[in-house]
N, C-alpha and C positions, 0 to 999 in steps of 0.2 A: 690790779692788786692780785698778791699771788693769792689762788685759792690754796690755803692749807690749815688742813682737820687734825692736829697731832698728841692729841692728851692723851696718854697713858693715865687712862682712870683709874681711883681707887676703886677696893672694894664696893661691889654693888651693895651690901648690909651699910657699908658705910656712908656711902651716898643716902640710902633709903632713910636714914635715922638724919642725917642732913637737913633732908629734905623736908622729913615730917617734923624737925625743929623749928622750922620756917615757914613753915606752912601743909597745911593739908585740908584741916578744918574747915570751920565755917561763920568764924568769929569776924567780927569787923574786923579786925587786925591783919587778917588774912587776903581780907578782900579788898584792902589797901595797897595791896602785896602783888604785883608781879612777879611771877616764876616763869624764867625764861634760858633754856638749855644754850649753850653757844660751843662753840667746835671744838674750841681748845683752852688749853689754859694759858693766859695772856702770857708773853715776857716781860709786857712792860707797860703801862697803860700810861705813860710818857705817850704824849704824840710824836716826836718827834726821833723816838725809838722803835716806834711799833710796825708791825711791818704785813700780818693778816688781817681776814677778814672777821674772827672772831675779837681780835680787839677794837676792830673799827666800833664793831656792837656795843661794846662799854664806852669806849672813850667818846663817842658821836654822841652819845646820853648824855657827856659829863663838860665838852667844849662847844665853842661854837665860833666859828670863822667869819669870814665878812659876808660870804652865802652860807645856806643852810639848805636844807630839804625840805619838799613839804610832803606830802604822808607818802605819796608818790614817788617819790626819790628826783622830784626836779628841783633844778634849784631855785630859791627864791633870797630877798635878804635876810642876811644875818644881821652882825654886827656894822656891817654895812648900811647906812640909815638910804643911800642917795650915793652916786659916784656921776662920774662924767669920762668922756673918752675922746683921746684925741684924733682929728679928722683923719692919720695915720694907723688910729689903731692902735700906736704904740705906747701913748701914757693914760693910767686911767688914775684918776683920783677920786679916794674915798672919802666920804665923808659916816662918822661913826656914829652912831646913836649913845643916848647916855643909857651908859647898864655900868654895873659893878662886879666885880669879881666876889665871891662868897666871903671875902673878908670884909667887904666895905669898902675897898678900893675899888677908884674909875679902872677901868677898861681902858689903854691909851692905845695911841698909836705905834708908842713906844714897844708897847707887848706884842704886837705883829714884827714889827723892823725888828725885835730881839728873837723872837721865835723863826722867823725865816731865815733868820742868819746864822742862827743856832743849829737849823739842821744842815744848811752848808756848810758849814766851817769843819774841814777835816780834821782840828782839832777838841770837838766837842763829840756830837753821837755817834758819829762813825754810821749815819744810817746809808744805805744802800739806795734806802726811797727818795734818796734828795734828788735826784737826777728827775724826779716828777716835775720839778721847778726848775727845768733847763729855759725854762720860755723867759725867766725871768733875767733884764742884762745883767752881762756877768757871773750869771750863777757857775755855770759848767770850769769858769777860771774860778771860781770860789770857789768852788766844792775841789777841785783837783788840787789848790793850795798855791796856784800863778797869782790871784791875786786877791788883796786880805775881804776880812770882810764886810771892811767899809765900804768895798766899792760895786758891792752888792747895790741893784734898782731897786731898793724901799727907799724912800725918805719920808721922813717926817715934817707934814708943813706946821701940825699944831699938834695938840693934843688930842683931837677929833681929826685930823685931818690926816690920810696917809697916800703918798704919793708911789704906784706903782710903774717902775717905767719895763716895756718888755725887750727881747730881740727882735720878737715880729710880731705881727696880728694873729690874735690866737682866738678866735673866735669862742672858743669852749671855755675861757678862763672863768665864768662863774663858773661851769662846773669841776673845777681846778680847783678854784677857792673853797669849795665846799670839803673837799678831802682833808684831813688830818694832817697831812705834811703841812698844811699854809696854815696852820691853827694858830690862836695866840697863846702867850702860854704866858702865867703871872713874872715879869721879870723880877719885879723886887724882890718873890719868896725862891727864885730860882738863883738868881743871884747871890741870894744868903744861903740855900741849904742845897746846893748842887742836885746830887742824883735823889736824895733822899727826900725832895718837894714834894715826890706823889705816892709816899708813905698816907696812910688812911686819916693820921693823928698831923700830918701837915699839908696835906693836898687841898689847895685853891684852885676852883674852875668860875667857869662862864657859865654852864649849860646848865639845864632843868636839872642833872642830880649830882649828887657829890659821893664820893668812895666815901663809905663808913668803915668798913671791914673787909679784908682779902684774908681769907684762910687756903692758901698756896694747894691747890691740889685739891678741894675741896668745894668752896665756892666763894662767890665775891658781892657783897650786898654793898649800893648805893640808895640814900637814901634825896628826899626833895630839898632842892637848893632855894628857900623863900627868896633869894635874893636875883634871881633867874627873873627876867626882863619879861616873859609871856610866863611866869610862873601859875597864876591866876589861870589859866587853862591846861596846867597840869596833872589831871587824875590821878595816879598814883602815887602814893606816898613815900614808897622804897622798891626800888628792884633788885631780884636775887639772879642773877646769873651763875648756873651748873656747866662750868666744863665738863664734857664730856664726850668722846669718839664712839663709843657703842649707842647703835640705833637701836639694836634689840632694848636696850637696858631702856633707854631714855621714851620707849614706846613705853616699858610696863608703868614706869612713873608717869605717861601722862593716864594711862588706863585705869592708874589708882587714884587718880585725883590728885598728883605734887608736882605736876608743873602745869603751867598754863599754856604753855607753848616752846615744842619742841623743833629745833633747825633742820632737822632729817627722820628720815626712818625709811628702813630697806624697801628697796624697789620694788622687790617681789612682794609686800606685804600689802600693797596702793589697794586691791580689790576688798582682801580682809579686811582691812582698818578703816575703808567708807560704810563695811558694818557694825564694826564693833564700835569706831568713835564717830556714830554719824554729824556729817557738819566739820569735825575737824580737819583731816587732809586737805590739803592745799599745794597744785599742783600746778606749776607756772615755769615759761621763760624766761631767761636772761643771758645778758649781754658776758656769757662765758664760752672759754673755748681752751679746750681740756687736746692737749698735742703733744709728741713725743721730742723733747729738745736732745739735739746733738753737739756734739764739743767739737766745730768745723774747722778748728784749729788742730787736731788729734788725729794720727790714722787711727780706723780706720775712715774716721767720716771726715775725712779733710779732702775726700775722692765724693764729687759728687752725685756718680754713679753709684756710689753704695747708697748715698743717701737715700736718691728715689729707687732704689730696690727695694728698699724696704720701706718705705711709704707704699710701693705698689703692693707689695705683699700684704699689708692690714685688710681685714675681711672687717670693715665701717658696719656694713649693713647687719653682718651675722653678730657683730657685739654689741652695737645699740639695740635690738630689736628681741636677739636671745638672751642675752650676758646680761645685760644693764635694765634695758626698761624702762616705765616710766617717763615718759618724756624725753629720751637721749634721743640725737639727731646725728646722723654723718656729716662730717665736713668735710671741704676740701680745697678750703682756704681759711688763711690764718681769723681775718676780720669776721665776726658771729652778723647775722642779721640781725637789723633794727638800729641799724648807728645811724644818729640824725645826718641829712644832707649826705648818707653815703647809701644811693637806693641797691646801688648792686658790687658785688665786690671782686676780688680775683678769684681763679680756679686752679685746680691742676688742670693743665691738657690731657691727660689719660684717660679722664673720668671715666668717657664713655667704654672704654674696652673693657670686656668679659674678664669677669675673677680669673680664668685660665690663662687669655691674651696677658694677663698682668701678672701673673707668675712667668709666663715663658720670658716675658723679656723681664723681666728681675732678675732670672737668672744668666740671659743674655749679659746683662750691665755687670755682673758681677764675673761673668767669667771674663770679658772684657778689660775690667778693672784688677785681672789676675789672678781673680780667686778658683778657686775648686779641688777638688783630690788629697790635691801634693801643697797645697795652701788651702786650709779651711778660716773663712770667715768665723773668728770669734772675737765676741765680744761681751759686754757685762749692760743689762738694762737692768736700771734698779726701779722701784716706784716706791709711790706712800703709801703708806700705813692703812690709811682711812677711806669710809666711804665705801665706793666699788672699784676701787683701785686692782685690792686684791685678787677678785676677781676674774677683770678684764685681761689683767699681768698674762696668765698662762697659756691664755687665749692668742695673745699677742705674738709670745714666744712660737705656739706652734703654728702661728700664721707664717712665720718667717723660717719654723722647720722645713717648712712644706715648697720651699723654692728648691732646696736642694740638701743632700745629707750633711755637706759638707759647709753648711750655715749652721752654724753650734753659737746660739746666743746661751748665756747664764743670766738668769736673772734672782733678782731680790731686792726682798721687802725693808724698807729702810723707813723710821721714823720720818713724819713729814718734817718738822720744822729741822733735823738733821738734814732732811734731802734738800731742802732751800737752802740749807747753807753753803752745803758742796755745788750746788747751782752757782751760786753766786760767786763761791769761789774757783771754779771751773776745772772743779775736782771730781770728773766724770766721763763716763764715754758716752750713754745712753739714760736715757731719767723720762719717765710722765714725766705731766708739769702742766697747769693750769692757770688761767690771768682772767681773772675778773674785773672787768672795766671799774677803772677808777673815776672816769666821767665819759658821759658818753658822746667819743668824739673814735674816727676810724684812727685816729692819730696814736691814740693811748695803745691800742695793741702795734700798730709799724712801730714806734719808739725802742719797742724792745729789741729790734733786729738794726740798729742805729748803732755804728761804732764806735758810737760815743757817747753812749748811752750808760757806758760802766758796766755793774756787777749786773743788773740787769738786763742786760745782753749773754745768757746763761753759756749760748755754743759758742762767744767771742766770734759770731760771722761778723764778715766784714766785704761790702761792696761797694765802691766808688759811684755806681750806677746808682743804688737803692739810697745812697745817702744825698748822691747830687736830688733826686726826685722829692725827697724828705726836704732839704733846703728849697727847693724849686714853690712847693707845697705850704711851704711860710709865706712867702710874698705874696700869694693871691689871696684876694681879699672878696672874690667871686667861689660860692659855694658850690657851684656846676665846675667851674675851672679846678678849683682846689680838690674835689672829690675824686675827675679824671685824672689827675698828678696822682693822687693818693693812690685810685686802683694799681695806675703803671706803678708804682713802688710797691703794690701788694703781688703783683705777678712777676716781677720780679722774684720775692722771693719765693714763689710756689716754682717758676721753671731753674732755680739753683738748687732746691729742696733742703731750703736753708733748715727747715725745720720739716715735721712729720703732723698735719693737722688731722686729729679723729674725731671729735665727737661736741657738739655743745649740751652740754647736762641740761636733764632739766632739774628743778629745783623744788624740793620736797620737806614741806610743814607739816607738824598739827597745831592747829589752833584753837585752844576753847571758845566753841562758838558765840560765849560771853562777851567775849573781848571784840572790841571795838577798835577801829582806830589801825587794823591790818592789810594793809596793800600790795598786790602782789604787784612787783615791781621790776624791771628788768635791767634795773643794777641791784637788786635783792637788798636796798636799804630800809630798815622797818624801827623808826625811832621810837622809844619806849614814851615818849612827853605824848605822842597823839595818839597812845593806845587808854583804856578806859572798860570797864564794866557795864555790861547791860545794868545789869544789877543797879549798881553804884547811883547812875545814873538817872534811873527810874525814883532811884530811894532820896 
């Protein structure tokens, strides 16, 4: 999932008056009330539209798939009461629990087979994230428009009963199903009111809460769905989600009491704020991995020599350690630690040579590749907005000064959810760029560097090698066998320098120590149904 922070906030008076309209107090009403910051402001709280990590936060509240999470971020069932799986691997059938969608309507099997079809069908949401359900048969011809979308692997054996058939054995598919792309989504009210279903005054879910109110730029309050299937262990009454990209701001509002839990706050601030908010910060790992994408179809980085030039030039250790903080870590392969069944992943071969050994031959490669003097290397790296994006940018830039004078990178700062777009459309030479495990399999980050993988595939690389290994990596249905396939397609693209890996973030909360029900997690999913009040609780 691509990590992207991109709200353009209002006014901080205007949030501040938001915020204390909603809560600040200390009224029951309040304390009913989670207040909860998230990165950005949604485009679409449609699953099957949505595309970050801060809508996953709303819409995981408001759905719920055949798995689910439990506070941990593993999967367990959902809507899924019991399934079965064939001696191949390749067909699993569901069987569905009786739940209801918030109008009174069953839950069928029908609103899976319509929602998974819906996000392949090239002529409905056009989302980029279908290619997630490549595993499923036929999708990759369904979504490119070869073949319609009947002939999509869902069937429906009953009412409760939903028949998944794959391409191969995917071992991670509950954790697949648990993601937003496989969600069910109401067919009859989609049916009747198109895009306009998840308007506040017409939106039907599954999950613990329902949209009440979206004030665009502002904030979005969902309130409890009684008709949610584990509703009955739901604590909070309504959740207030504040988009928001400034850490400074969203610190003072938890300092004055108006949120309960805030998704960041500056690096540099980690020592201060375990004084002033003691108990709150919360500082943990996950399965992300923050890397510079290039467009390997484009000079200059269509020459692979430039590529690892300038991957060798990145000073990893001086910008986690000075720049960043907090928990940032160097990498130097694409796959983050802690992917199940994958104990050790690819490398660069250079690692070990000295910051200096690794500029002389960057600029070896490069004058090899023709560059210097009478041809200077130039190019345009843009990044996001948010976060320590900005920061690390300049860093970067004069890491790559320092190979030689006649390396003139430009850089700039570009809107995140703009920069994902020209990512996808492959309207770029240089770009950060971040992926947060959508389920934790080593598979979900290779997929991205798969030629066939679509919009997805941000540089358009492309290797007959790295794809054979990726098909090779389907048929085994041995966890040691399939992990060795996996690595050789992850070294693979570390010795093409398909891409440029720097850093895996770490991942930074506050949380009032009140609240209950917060796990640090290392897919960073934290569902609002298992959070709760000391308070509450106790009373």
């Amino acid at each position: 999932m691509a990590r992207k922070t991109a709200f353009m906030a209002a006014a901080l008076s205007a949030v501040a008056l938001t915020l204390t309209a909603c809560g600040g107090g200390g009224s029951e009403t309040d304390a009913t009330t989670l207040r909860r910051s998230i990165g950005a402001s949604p485009k679409s709280v449609d699953p099957h539209k949505a595309e970050g990590t801060w809508e996953n936060d709303v819409i995981g509240d408001m759905f719920i798939g055949l798995f689910t999470e439990d506070v941990e971020g593993n999967p367990i069932p959902g809507m899924a009461e019991s399934w079965t799986t064939s001696d191949d691997g390749l067909v699993w059938t569901f069987k569905l629990r009786d739940a209801n969608w918030s109008d009174g309507q069953p839950v069928t099997a029908r609103d899976f087979q319509f929602g998974m079809r819906r996000i392949l069908d090239p002529k409905s949401t056009g989302s980029a994230y279908g290619s997630l359900l490549y595993v499923l048969k036929n999708a990759q011809k369904v979504n490119s428009g070869e073949l319609p979308v009947e002939e999509l692997g869902v069937k429906i054996i009953d009412d409760k009963t939903l028949e998944v058939t794959l391409e191969y054995p995917a071992p991670y598919l509950p954790g697949l199903l648990k993601h937003y792309v496989s969600f069910p989504v109401p067919a009859h009210v989609v049916s009747e009111l198109g895009s306009g279903w998840v308007k506040p005054e017409n939106i039907v879910v599954n999950g613990a809460y329902k949209l009440d109110e979206w004030r665009t730029g502002d904030f979005l309050r969902s309130v409890k769905n009684p008709g949610f299937y584990d509703a009955e262990n739901v604590c909070f009454n309504e959740i207030v989600y504040f988009p928001y990209s400034d850490h400074g701001a969203v610190v003072r509002m938890a300092q004055t009491g108006k949120l309960d839990m805030a998704n960041a706050f500056p690096n540099e601030r980690y020592e201060e704020l375990k004084e002033s908010l003691p108990g709150w910060p919360r500082v943990f790992s996950m399965m992300t991995t923050t890397y510079v994408s290039l467009n390997n179809q484009q000079a200059p980085f269509d020459d692979k020599r430039v590529r690892q030039a300038l991957s060798m030039a990145i000073d990893r250790e001086y910008i986690t350690e000075k720049v960043m903080g907090a928990g940032q870590t160097p990498v130097y392969g694409l796959v983050p630690k802690g992917m199940r069944n994958y104990p050790e992943g690819a490398q660069i071969t250079w690692k070990g040579l000295s910051r200096a050994d690794r500029l002389v031959e960057a600029k070896r490669l490069l004058e090899e590749a023709g560059f210097g003097p009478d041809n200077p290397l130039k190019f345009e790296y843009i990044y996001r907005s948010t976060g320590e994006n900005p920061k690390a940018a300049p860093v970067i830039q004069a890491n790559w000064l320092e190979i030689a004078d006649w390396v003139q990178p430009e850089i700039r700062r570009v809107d995140t959810q703009v920069l994902y777009k020209q990512l996808q459309q492959g309207d770029f030479e240089a770009s950060d760029a971040a992926w947060v495990a959508d389920y934790n399999d080593a598979f979900n980050f290779l997929y991205l560097f798969d030629s066939r993988s679509g919009p997805m595939n941000y540089g358009n690389y492309s290797n007959p090698e790295f794809d054979a290994l990726i098909d090779k990596s389907h048929l085994q249905l041995d966890p040691v066998a399939r992990a060795k396939t996996l690595r050789a397609a992850e070294q693979v693209l570390m010795d093409d320098s398909a891409m440029i890996p720097m850093w895996t973030p770490g991942r930074q909360y506050l949380v009032n120590p009140d609240i209950t029900g917060f796990e640090p997690n290392v897919e960073d999913i934290h569902r609002s149904r298992y959070m709760c009040r000391k308070s509450l609780k106790e009373g």
